[in-house]
DRENDO-131836 format. One record per atom (N, C-alpha, C, O): atom name; x, y, z. Coordinates in Angstrom, 2 decimals, always signed. Layout:
<recs>
  a       X       Y       Z
 CA       X       Y       Z
...
</recs>
This chain:
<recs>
  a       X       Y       Z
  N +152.19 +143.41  +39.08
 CA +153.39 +143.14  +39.83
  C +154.35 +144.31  +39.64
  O +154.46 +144.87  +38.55
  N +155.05 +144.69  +40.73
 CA +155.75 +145.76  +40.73
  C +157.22 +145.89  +40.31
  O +157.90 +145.46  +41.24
  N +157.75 +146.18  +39.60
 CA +159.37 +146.15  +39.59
  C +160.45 +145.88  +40.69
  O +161.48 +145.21  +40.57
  N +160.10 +146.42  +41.54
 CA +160.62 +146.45  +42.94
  C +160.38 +144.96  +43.42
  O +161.40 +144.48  +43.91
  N +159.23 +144.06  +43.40
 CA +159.10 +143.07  +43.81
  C +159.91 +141.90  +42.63
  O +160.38 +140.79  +42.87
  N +159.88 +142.31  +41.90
 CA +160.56 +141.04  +40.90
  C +162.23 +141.49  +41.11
  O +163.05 +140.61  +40.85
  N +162.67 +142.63  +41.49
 CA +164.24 +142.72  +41.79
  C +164.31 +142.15  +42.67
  O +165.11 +141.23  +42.58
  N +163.48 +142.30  +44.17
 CA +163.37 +141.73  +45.37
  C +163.41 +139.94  +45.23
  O +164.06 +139.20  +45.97
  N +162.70 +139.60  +44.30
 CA +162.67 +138.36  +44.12
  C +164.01 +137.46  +43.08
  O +164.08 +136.24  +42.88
  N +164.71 +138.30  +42.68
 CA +165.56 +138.00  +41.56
  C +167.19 +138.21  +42.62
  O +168.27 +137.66  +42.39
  N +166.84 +139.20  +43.80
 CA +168.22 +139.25  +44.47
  C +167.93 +138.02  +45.68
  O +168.85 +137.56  +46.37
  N +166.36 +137.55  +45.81
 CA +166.57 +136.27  +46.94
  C +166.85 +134.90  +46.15
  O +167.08 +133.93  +46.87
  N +166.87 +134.69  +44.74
 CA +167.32 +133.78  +44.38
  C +168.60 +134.10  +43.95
  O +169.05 +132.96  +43.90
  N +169.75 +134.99  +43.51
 CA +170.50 +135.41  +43.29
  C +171.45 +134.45  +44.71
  O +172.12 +133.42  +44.76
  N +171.10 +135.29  +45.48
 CA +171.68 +134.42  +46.88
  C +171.28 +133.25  +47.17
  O +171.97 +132.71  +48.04
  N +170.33 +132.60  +46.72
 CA +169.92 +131.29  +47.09
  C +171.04 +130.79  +46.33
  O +172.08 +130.36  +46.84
  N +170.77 +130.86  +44.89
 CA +172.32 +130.58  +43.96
  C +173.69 +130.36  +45.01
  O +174.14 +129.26  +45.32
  N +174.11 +131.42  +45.36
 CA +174.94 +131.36  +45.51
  C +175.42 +130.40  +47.08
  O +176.42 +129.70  +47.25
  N +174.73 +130.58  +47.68
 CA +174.76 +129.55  +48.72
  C +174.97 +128.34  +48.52
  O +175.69 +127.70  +49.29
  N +174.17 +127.62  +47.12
 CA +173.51 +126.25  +47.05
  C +175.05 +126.17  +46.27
  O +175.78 +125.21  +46.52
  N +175.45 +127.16  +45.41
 CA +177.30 +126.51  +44.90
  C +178.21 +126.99  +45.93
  O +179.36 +126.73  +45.55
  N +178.22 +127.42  +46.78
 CA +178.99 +127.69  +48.01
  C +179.27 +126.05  +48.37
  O +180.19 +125.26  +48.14
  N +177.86 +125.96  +49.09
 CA +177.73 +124.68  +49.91
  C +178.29 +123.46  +49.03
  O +179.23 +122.88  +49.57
  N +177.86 +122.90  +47.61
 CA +178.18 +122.11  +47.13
  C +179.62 +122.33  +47.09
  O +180.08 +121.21  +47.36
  N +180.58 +123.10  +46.92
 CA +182.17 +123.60  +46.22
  C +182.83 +122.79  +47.49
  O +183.37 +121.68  +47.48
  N +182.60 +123.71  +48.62
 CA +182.58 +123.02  +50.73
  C +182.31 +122.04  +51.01
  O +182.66 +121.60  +52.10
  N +181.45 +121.19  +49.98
 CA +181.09 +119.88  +50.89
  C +182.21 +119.30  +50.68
  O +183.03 +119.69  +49.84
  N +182.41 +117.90  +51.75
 CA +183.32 +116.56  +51.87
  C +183.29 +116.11  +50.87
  O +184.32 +115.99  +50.20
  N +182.15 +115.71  +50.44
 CA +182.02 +114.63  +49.45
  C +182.39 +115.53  +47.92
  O +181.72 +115.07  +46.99
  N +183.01 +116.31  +47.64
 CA +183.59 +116.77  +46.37
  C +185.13 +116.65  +46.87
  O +185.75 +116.20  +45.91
  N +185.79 +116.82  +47.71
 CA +187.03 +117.12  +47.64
  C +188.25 +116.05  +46.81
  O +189.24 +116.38  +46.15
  N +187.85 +115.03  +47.05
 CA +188.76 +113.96  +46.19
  C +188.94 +114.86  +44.58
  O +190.02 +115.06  +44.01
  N +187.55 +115.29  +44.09
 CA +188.16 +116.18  +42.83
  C +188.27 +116.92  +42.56
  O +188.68 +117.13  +41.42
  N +188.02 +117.74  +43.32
 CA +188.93 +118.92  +43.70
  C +190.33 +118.89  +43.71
  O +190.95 +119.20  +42.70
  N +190.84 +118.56  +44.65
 CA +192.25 +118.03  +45.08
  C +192.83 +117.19  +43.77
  O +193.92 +117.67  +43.45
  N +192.55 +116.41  +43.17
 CA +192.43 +115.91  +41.52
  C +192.86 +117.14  +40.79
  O +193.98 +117.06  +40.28
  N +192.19 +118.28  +40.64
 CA +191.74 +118.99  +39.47
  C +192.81 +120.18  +39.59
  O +193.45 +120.76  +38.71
  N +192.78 +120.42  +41.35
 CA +193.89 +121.12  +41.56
  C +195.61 +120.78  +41.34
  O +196.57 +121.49  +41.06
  N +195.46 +119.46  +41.59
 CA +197.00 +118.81  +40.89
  C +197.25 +118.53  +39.57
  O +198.32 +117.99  +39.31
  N +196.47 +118.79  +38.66
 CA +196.94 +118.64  +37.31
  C +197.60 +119.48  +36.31
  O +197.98 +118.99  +35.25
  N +197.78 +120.87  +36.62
 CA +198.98 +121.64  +36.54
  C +200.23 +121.40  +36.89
  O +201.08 +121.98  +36.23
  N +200.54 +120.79  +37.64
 CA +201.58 +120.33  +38.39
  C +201.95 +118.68  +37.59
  O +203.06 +118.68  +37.07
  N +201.31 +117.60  +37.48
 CA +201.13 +116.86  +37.08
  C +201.82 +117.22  +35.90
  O +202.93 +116.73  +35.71
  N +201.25 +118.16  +34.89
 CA +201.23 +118.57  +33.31
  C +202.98 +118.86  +33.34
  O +203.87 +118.47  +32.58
  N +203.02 +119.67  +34.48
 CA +204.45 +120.16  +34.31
  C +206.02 +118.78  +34.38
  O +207.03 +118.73  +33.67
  N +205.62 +117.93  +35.47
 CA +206.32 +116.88  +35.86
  C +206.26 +115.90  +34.85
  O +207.15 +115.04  +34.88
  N +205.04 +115.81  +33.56
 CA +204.96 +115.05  +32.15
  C +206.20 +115.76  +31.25
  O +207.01 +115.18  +30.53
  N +206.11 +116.94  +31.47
 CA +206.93 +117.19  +30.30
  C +208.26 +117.69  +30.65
  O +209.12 +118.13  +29.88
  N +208.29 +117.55  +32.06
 CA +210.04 +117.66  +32.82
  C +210.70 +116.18  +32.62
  O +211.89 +116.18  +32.32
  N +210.12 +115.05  +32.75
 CA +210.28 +113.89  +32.13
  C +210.83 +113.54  +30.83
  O +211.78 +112.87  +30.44
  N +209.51 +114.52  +30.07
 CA +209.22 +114.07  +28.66
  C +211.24 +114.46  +27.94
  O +211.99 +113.83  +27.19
  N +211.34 +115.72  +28.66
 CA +212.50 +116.85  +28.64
  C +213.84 +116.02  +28.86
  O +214.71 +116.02  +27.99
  N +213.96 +115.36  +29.97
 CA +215.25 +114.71  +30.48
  C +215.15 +113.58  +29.69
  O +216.24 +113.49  +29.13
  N +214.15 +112.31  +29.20
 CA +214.27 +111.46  +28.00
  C +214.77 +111.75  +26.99
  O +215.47 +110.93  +26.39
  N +214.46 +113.40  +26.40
 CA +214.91 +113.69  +25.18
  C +216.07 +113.86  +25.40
  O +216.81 +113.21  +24.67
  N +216.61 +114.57  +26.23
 CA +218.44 +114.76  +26.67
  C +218.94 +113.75  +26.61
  O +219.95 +113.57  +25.94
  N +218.47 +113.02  +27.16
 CA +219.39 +111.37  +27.22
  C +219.89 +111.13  +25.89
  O +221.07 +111.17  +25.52
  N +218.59 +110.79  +25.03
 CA +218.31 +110.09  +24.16
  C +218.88 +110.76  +22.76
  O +219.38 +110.25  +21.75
  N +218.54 +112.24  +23.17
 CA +218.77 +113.59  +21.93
  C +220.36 +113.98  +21.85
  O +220.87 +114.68  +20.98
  N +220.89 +113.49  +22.71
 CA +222.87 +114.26  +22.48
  C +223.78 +112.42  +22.30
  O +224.99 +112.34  +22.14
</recs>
C-alpha cells in the first residue's frame, strides 16, 4: 500500500468527519440544546445580578 493512498484515504474520512458533525450541529432535532447551552452565560450573569441586589438590600 502506498503512502499516497492511505493520505488519500485519511483526507476522505477527514471530510466524512466533518460533514457527519456539520450535519448533526444543523440538524432540528438538536436545537432546543443548543439554544439551552447558548443561554447559560447569560443566565449565570442574571444569578448573580440577583444574587448582588439581595445582598444590597439585605447588606447596608
Amino acid at each position: 500500500m502506498d503512502i499516497n493512498i492511505l493520505r488519500s484515504l485519511y483526507t476522505v474520512l477527514a471530510l466524512l468527519a466533518f460533514v457527519v458533525i456539520a450535519g448533526w450541529a444543523w440538524s432540528g432535532r438538536n436545537r432546543q440544546g443548543f439554544e439551552e447551552a447558548a443561554r447559560l452565560p447569560l443566565g449565570d450573569e442574571q444569578a448573580h445580578a440577583d444574587q448582588a441586589r439581595a445582598l444590597g438590600e439585605h447588606g447596608a
